[in-house]
C-alpha positions as CSV (number, residue, x, y, z in Angstrom):
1,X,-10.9,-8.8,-14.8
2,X,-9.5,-7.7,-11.8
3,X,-6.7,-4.8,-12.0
4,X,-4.4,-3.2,-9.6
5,X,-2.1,-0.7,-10.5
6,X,0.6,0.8,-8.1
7,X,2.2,4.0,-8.6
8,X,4.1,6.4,-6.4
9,X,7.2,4.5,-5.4
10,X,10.8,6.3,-5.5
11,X,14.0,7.4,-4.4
12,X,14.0,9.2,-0.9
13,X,16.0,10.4,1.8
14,X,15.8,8.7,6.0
15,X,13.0,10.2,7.3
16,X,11.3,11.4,4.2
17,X,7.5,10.8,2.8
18,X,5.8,9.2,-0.1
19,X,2.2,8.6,-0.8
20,X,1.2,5.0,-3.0
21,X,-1.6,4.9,-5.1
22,X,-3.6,1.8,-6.4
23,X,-5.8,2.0,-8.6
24,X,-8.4,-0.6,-8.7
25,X,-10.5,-2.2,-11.6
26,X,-12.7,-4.9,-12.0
27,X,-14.8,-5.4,-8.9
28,X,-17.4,-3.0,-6.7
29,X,-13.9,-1.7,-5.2
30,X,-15.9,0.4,-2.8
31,X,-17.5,-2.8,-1.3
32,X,-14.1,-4.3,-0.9
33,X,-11.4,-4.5,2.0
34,X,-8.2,-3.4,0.8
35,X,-4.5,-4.7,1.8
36,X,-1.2,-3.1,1.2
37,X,1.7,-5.4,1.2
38,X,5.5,-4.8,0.8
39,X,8.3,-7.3,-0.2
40,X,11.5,-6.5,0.1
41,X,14.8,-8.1,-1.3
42,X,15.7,-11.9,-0.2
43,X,12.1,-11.6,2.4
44,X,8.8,-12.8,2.3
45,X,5.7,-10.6,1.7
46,X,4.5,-9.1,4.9
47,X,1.1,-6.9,5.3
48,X,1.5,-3.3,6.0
49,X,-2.1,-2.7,6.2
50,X,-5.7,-3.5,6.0
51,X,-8.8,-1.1,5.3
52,X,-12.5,-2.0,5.4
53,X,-15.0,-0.4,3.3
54,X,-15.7,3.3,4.2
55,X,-12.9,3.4,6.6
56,X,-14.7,1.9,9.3
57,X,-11.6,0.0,10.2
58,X,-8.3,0.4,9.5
59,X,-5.2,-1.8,10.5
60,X,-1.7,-1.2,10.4
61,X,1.1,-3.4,11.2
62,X,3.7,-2.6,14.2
63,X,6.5,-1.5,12.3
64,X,4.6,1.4,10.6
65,X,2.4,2.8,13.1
66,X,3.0,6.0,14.0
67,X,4.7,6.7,10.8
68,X,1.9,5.3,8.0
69,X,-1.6,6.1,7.3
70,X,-4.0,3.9,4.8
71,X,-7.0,6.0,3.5
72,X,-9.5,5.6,0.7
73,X,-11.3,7.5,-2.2
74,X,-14.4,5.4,-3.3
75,X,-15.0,7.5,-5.6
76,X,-11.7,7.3,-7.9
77,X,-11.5,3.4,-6.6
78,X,-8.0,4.0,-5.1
79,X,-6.4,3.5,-2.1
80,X,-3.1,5.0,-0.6
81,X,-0.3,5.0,1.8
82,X,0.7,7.8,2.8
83,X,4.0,6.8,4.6
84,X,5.9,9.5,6.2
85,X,9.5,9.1,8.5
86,X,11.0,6.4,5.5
87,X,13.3,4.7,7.2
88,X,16.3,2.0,5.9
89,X,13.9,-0.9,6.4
90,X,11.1,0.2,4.7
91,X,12.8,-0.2,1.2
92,X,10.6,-2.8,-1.0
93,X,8.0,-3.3,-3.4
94,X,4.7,-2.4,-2.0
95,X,1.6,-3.9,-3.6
96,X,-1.8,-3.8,-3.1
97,X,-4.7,-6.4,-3.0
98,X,-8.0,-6.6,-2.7
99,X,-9.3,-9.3,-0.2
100,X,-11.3,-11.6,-2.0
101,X,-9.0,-11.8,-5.2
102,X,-5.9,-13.9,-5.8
103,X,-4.3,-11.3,-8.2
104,X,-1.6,-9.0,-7.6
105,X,-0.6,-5.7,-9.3
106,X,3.1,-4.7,-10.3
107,X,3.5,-3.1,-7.4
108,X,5.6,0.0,-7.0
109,X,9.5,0.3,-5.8
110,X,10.2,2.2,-2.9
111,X,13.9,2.9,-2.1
112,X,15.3,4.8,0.8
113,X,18.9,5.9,0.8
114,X,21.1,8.6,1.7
């Protein structure tokens, strides 16, 4: 059975960091591409980012290049975000996924306010 746990999420300031965690269960994680999503309030899901087994590829989306950075720890079958200058449209639930599988975690909240 497939599990994904998000953790991390919180309260922080414009142009503050946070780093996500997802813990993964359930499959050969380190085998598996990895997908961070957000959704924020009243919007669809968009991707954030996309990274392929040891790192040999990693993609972000427009809006946080520059500011976000995916990376990977096989060993502890997690994957982060490390997201750094928050800014008022980043606020949203950001979950993660594993490519093949159709289940989501909880996700974790992110909020950004003054």
């Amino acid at each position: 059975q497939v599990q994904l746990v998000e953790s991390g999420g919180g309260l922080v300031q414009p142009g503050g960091s946070l780093r996500l965690s997802c813990v993964a269960s359930g499959f050969t994680f380190s085998a598996q591409v990895m997908h961070w999503y957000r959704q924020a309030e009243g919007k669809e899901r968009e991707l954030v980012g996309t990274i392929y087994p040891g790192e040999t590829f990693i993609y972000l989306s427009a809006p946080m290049r520059g500011r976000f950075v995916i990376y990977r720890d096989d060993a502890k079958n997690t994957v982060y975000v490390q997201m750094n200058n928050l800014k008022p449209e980043d606020p949203a639930v950001y979950y993660c996924k594993d490519h093949t599988g159709s289940s989501w975690g909880r996700g974790t909240q992110v909020t950004v306010s003054a």
